[in-house]
Structure formats: C-alpha cells, structure tokens
C-alpha positions as CSV (number, residue, x, y, z in Angstrom):
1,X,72.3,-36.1,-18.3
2,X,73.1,-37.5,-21.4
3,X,71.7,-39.3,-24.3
4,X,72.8,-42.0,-26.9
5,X,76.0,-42.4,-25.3
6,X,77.7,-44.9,-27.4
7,X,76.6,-42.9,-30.2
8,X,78.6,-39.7,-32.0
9,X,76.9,-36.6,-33.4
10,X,75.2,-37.6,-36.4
11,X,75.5,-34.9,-39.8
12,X,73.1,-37.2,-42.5
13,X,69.9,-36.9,-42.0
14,X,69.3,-41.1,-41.3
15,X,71.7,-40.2,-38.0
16,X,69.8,-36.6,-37.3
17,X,66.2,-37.8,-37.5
18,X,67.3,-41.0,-35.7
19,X,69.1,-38.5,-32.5
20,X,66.1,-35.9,-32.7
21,X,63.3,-39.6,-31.7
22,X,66.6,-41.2,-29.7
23,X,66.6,-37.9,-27.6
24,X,62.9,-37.9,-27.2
25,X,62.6,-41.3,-26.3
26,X,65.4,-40.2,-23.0
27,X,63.4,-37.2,-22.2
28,X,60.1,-39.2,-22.1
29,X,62.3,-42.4,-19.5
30,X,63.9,-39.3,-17.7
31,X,60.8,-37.3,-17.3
32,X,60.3,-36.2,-13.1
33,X,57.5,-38.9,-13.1
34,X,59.1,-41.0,-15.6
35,X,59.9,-44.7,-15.0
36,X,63.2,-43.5,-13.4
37,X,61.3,-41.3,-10.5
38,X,59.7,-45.0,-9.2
39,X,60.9,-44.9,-5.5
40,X,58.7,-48.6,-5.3
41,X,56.1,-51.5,-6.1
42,X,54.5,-52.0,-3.7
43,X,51.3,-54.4,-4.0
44,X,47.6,-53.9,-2.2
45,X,45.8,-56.5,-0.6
46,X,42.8,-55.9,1.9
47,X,44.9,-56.1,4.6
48,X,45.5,-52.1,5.2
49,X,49.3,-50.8,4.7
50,X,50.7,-47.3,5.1
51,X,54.2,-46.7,3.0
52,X,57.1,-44.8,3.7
53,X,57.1,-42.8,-0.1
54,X,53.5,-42.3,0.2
55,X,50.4,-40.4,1.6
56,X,47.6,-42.3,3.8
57,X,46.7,-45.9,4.4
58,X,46.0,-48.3,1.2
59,X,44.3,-51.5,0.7
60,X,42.1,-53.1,-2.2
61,X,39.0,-55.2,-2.5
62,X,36.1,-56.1,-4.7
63,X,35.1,-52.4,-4.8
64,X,39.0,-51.2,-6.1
65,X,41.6,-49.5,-3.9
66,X,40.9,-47.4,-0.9
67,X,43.2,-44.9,0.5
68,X,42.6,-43.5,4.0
69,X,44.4,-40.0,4.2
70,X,45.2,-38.7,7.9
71,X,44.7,-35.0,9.0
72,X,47.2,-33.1,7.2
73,X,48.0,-35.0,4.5
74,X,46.0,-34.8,1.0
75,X,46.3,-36.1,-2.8
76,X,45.3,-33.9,-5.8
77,X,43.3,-35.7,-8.1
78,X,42.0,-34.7,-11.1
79,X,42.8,-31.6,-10.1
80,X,40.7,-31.4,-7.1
81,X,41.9,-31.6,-3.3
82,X,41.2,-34.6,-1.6
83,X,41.4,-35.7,2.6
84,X,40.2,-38.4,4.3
85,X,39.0,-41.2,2.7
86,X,39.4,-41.4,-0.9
87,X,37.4,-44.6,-3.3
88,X,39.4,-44.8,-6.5
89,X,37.0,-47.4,-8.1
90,X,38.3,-50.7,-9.7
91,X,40.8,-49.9,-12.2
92,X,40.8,-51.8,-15.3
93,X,43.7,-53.6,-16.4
94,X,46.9,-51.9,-17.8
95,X,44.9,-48.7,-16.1
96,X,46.1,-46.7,-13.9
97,X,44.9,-43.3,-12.2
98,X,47.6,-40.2,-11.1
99,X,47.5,-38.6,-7.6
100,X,49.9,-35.9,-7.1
101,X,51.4,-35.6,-3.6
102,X,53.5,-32.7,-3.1
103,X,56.3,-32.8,-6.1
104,X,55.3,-36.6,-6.5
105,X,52.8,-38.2,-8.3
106,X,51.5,-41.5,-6.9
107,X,50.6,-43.6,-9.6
108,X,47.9,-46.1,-8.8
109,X,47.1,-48.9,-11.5
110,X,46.4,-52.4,-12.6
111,X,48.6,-55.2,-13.8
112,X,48.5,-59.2,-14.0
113,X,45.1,-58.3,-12.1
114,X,46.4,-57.3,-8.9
115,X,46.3,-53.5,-7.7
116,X,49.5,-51.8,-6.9
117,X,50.6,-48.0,-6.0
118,X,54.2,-47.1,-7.3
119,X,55.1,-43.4,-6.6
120,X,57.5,-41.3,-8.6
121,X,59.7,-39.1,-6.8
122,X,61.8,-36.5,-9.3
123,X,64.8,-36.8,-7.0
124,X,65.0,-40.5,-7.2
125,X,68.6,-41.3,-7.5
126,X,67.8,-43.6,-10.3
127,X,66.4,-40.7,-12.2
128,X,69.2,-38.0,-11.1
129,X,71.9,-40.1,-11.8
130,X,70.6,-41.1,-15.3
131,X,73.7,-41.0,-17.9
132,X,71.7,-42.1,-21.2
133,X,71.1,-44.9,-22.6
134,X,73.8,-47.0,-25.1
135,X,72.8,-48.0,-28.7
136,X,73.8,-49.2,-31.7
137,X,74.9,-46.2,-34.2
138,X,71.8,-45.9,-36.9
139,X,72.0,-47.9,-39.8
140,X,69.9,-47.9,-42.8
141,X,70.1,-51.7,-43.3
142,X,68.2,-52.0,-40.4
143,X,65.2,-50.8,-41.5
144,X,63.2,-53.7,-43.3
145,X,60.1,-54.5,-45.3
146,X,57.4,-56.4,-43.8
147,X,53.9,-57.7,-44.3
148,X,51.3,-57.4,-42.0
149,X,49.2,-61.2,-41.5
150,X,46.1,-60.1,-39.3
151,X,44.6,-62.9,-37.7
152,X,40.8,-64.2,-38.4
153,X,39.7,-63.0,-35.1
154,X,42.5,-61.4,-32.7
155,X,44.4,-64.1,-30.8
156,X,44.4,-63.8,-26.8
157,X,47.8,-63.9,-25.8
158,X,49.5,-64.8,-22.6
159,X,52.9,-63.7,-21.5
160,X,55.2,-64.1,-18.9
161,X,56.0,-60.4,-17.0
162,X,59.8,-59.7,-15.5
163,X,57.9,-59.9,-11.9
164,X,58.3,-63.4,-11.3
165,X,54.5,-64.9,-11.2
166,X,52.9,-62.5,-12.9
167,X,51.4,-62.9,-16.4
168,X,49.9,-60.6,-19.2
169,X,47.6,-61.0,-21.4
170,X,47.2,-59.4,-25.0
171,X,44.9,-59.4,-27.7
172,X,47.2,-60.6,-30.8
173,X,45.6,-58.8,-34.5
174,X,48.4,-60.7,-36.6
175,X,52.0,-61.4,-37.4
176,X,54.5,-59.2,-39.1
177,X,56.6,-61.5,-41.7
178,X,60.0,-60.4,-43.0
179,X,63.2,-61.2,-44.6
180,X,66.8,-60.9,-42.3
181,X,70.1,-62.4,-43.4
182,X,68.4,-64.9,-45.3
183,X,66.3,-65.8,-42.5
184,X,62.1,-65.9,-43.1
185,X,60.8,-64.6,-39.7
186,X,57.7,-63.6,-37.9
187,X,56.5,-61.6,-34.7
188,X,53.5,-61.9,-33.1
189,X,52.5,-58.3,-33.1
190,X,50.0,-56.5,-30.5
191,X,48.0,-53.0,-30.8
192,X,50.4,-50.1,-30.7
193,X,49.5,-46.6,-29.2
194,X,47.9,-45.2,-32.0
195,X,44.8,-46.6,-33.9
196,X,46.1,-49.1,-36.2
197,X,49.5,-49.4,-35.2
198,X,51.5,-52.5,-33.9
199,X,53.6,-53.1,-31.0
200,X,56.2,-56.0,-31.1
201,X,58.4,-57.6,-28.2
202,X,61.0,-59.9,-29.2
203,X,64.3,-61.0,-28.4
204,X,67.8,-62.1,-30.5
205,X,71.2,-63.6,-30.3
206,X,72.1,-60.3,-29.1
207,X,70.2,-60.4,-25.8
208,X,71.7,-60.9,-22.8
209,X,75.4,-60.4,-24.4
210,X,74.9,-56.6,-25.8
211,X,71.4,-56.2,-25.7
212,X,69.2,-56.2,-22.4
213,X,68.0,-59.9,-22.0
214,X,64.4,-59.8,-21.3
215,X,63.1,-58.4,-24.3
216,X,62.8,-55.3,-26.2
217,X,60.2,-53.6,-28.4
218,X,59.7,-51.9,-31.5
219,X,56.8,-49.8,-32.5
220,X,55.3,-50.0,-35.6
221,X,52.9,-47.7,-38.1
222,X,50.0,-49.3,-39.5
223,X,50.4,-51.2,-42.2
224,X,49.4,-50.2,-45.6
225,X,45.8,-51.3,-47.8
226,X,48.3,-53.9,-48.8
227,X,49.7,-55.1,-45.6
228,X,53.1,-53.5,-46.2
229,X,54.8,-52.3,-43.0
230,X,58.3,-51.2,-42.1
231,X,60.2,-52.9,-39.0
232,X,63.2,-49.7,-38.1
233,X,64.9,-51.9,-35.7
234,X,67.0,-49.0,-35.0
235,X,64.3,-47.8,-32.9
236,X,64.2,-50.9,-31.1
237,X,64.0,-49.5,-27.3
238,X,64.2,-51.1,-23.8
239,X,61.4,-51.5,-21.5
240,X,61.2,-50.0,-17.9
241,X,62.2,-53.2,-16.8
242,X,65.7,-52.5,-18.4
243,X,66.5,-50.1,-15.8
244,X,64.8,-51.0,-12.4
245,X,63.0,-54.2,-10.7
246,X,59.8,-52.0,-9.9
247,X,58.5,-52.5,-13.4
248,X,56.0,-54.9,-14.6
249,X,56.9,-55.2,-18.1
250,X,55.7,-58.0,-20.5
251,X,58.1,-60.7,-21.9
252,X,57.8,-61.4,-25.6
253,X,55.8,-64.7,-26.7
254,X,58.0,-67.7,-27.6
255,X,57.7,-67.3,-31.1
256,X,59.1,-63.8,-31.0
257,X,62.7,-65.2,-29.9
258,X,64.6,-64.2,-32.9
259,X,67.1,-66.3,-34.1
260,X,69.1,-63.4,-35.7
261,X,71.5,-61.2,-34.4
262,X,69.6,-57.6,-34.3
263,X,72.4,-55.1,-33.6
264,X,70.7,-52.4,-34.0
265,X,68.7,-50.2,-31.1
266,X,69.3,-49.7,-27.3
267,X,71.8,-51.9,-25.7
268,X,72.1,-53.1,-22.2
269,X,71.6,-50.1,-19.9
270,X,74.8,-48.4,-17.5
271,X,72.3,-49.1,-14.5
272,X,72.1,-53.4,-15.2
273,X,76.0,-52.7,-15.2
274,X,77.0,-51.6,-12.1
C-alpha cells in the first residue's frame, strides 16, 4: 500500500508535518476493520435474516436488535463469549456496538434511525487492494483565518446521506466565516471529535471534476476566546462514502456548497475510477 500518491516526498516542514497526518489519516481508512474491511450494509427489520459475512440470525424491534447465534457459532463482546441469543439493547443514533467474529468485527449501529449490521473483514479486496489516496501537494495558502459565529441556541440540522432516502440530523453551534479569492463565505459548522472542536462538510467547483462529488470535510480546533479559528483545507479529507456504497455518510447543508475552487486536500479516489 501506498499513501499520498499524487504527492512527492516533502523536505519543508509544511510538506513533512502535512505527510506524517496524510499518512495517519491512510492508516486509520486502511486499518483491518477500517471502512475498507466493510464486506456489506445490510439493514434490520423484524423480519429475521441470516447473512452470508456474518454469525447468527438478526432482526430489530422496539427493544433494539437481536441476534440469534446457532450451536457453534459465538461473538466476543466486550470481551466476553457470547452463544445463543444475544439482546444488544436499542442503540442510539450515530452509535454503534463491536462484536468480534473470528478475525472480523461485526459492527452493529445506528444511522437515519434504522439499525444496520456491517461487518469488516481484513481481507476485503477493497481494503487489500488499497493504493492510497490522491491529493493536492500542501500549500500554505490554503490554510486561512476564520471566525467562529456560534449560534443563540444550536440549530438542528437536517441533511441528506449518500444512501438514497436516508437523512441526518445534526446539532449546528455556529458558522465559520472567512475570506477566499475575494470571496466572503461561510459553513455551517457541527461538533467535531474533541470538546470544542468543529466539523465542516462542504463542497466546491472542484467536486465532481477533481475532487470526489458528494462532499468532503475538514476538521477544525476550537476556536479561540475571540472566535478566531484556522480552516487548513489541506487537510480537507474524503468520507467513507468516497470509496464504497456501504457507507452512510452525511451530505453537506446547502449553504456549505462553496462557490470557490478548493484545490487543496484529497481528490477523487483510484477506487470511484475504475
């Protein structure tokens, strides 16, 4: 495998820091039971269903999901053994609960309110035949100064989601304002991974031509006492979605359609190319 394959070896230390989180970022997709190991999506209803890349019998009800194990097979949960029949509870949204299953992990979760079990399987082709991702080559002008606007109250947000039908919804703090090419623009922003910090999905005049189409985020540090906060658009990164259809990833909120060219950040995976 490799990473950043349109870009060189880097020597400054922009480049170096940039290909140290760029090589990070692979390692994290490319993980065995990264996005790449997904062997399936497949959705649970009441009506009980047995898979073919996955232990026992599986439905879903008012009580959460259900998996009925038959003799000789068994999940590891939490570290403990389990057979038979197995109650994971209701799973709140964007949740999701890891059963390991040999050298697989069979990730049940949450999202758009339906309940779905998507296993990861470290010699999925997708994941073995992973090249690395293309991007832009790191340029400082690409990192820009923004202010953070929080909202009065948080705003909830509704989203579209690249499985057709299904919709997100987000708690929206504020909006990140900034300065590009002479243009004034603005992104809704929603809570990043860390306390305080801001995740933004957007799209440009780039997506869909070098950039993947759908959307892409950036991550973002909390802002400052002040509101200051820095957008590094070269750490603009594809979703799951990017690279396989058994992905539920969000689509950025109408405002967040840029009307700038970003080129800067992950471009258009090898795998939406074949």
């Amino acid at each position: 495998m490799t990473t950043s394959a349109a870009v060189g070896p880097r020597t400054d230390a922009f480049g170096v820091d940039w290909e140290n989180w760029h090589s990070a970022q692979e390692a994290r997709l490319s993980a065995p039971h990264g996005f790449l190991a997904i062997t399936a999506l497949h959705w649970l209803t009441d009506n009980p269903q047995r898979f073919p890349d996955a232990p026992g019998v599986w439905s879903a009800g008012p009580d959460g999901v259900l998996v009925s194990l038959d003799d000789g097979e068994e999940l590891v949960i939490d570290g403990a053994t389990v057979h038979g029949e197995h109650r994971f509870g209701i799973i709140p949204e964007r949740g999701g609960i890891d059963a390991i299953w040999g050298d697989a992990v069979i990730e049940v979760a949450k999202r758009g309110g339906y309940d779905i079990v998507r296993p990861r399987h470290p010699g999925n082709p997708l994941r073995t035949g992973f090249r690395g991702t293309p991007a832009y080559a790191p340029d400082p002008k690409w990192v820009v100064e923004g202010r953070y606007v929080p909202f009065e109250q948080p705003r909830p947000t509704t989203v579209g989601a690249s499985v057709e039908g299904l919709e997100h919804v987000y708690e929206a703090p504020g909006r990140v304002e900034f300065e590009l090419d002479g243009h004034t623009l603005g992104l809704t922003a929603f809570p990043g991974k860390t306390p305080g910090s801001l995740t933004v999905l957007f799209t440009d005049t780039t997506s869909g031509v070098t950039t993947y189409a759908a959307n892409r985020v950036l991550q973002l540090p909390p802002p400052d006492s002040g509101g200051a906060v820095t957008l590094d658009f070269n750490r603009a990164v594809n979703l799951p979605c990017a690279y396989t259809d058994l992905a539920t990833c969000p689509l950025p909120p109408a405002e967040n359609r840029l009307p700038v060219a970003i080129e800067a950040g992950e471009k258009i995976p090898h795998e939406r190319n074949r």
